[in-house]
C-alpha positions as CSV (number, residue, x, y, z in Angstrom):
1,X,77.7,-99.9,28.3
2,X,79.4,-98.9,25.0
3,X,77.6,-99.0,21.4
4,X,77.5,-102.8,20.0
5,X,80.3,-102.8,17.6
6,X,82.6,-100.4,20.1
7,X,82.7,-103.3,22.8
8,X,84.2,-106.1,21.4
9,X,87.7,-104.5,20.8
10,X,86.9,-103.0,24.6
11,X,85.5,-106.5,26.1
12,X,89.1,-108.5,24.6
13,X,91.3,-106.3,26.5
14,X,89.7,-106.7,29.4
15,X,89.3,-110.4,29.2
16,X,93.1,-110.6,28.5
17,X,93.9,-108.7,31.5
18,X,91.9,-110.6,33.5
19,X,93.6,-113.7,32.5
20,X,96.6,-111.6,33.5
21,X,96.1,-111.2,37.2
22,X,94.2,-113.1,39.4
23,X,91.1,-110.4,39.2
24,X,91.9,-107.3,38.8
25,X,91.2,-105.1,41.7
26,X,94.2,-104.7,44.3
27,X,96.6,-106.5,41.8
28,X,96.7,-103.2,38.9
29,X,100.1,-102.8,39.9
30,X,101.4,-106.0,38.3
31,X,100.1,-104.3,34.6
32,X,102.2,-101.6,32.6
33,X,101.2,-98.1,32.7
34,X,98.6,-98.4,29.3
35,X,97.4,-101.6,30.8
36,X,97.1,-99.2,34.2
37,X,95.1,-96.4,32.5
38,X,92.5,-98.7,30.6
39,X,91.9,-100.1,33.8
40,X,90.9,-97.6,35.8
41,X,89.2,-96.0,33.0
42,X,87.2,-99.1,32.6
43,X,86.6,-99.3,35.9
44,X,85.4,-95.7,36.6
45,X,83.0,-96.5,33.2
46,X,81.2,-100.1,34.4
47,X,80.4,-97.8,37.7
48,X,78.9,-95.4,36.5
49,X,77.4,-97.5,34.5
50,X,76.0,-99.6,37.2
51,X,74.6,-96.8,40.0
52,X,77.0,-93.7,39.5
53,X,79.2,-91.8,41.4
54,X,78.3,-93.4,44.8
55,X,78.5,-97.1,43.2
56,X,82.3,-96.1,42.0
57,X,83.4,-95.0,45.5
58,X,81.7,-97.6,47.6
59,X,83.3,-100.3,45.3
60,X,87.6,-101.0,45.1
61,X,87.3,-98.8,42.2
62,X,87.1,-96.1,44.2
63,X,90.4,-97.0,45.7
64,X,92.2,-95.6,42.6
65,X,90.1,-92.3,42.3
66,X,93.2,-89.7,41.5
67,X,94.8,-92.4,39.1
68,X,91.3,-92.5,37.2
69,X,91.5,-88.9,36.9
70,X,95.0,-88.8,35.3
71,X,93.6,-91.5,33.2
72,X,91.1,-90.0,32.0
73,X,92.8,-87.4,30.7
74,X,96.3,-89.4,29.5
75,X,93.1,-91.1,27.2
76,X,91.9,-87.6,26.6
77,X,88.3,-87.7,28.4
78,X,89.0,-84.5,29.7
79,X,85.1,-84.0,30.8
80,X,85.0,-86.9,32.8
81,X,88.1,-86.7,34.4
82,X,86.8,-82.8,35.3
83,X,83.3,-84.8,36.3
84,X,85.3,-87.0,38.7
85,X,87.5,-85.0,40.3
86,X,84.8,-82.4,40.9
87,X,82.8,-85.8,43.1
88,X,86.0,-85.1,45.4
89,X,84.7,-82.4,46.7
90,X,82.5,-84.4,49.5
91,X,85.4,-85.8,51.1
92,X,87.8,-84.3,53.6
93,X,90.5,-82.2,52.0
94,X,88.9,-83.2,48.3
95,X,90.6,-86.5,48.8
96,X,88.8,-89.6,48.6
97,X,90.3,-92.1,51.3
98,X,92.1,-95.3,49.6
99,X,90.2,-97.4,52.3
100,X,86.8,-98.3,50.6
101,X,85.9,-98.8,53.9
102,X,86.5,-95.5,55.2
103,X,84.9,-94.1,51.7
104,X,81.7,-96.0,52.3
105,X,81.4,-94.6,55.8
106,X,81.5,-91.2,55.0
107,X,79.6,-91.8,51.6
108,X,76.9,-93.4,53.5
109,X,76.9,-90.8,56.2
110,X,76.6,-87.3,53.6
111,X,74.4,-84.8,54.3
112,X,71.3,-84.9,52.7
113,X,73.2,-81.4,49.8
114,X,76.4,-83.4,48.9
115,X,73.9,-86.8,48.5
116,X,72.3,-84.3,46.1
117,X,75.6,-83.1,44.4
118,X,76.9,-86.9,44.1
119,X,73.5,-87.0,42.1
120,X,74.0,-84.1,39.7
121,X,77.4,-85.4,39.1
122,X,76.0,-89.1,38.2
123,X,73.0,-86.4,35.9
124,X,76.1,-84.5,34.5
125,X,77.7,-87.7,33.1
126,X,75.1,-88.7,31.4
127,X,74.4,-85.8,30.0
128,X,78.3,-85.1,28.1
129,X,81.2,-86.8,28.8
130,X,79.7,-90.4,28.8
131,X,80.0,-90.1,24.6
132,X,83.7,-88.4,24.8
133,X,84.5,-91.2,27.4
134,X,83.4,-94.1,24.8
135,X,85.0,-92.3,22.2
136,X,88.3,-91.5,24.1
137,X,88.5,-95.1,25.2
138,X,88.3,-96.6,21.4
139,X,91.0,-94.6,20.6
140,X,93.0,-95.2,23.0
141,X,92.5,-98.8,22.8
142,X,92.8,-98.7,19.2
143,X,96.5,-96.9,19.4
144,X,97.6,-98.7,22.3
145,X,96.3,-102.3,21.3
146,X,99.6,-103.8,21.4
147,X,100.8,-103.0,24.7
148,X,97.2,-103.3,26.1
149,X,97.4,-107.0,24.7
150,X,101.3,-107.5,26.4
């Protein structure tokens, strides 16, 4: 996922916020607003990571999509918040449903041109903001550690 010596400072805060909540996905809201942000940066990162665009919104992650977005930025990866938010664009009103089930539904049932877009999205973010994203989430984790470690 992240350069060698980048994830160890990465893979401690997420361990500790782990330990926090009883798994994180559904219970974000019981974390602070830095704690929030990393985590749905994080999240939005190990998905694309792991099969892209489509992976992100037929998993919970997908269930925080416009929070990711104003993560992103507040962490200043303004590329792949712009990368994101442009995926929107294949659901009604460019509004991904909070139901992962309804998101898988009309994921799964795209025409064969937005299937290709969600692709050149998942091409884009490999090709840019994937290195301002690592480098975006160091910092941030690096400025924030003590209230990411609360």
């Amino acid at each position: 996922m992240f350069a060698d010596q980048n994830w160890d400072p990465i893979q401690q805060i997420v361990d500790h916020l782990c330990g926090h909540i009883d798994g994180v996905a559904g219970q974000v809201e019981q974390l602070n607003r830095i704690q929030r942000d990393f985590i749905y940066v994080y999240d939005f990162v190990v998905a694309m990571n792991d099969g892209g665009i489509c992976s992100y919104y037929f998993n919970s992650y997908g269930d925080n999509a416009w929070a990711a977005v104003l993560a992103l930025r507040m962490i200043g990866a303004n590329q792949a918040a712009d990368l994101l938010l442009s995926s929107f664009a294949v659901f009604p009103n460019n509004d991904p449903p909070k139901s992962r089930e309804q998101r898988e539904k009309l994921v799964a049932e795209l025409p064969d041109d937005q299937t290709v877009f969600l692709e050149e999205v998942d091409d884009q973010y490999e090709r840019g903001p994937f290195a301002e994203l690592e480098g975006s989430l160091r910092s941030y984790v690096e400025q924030n550690k003590n209230e990411l470690l609360s």
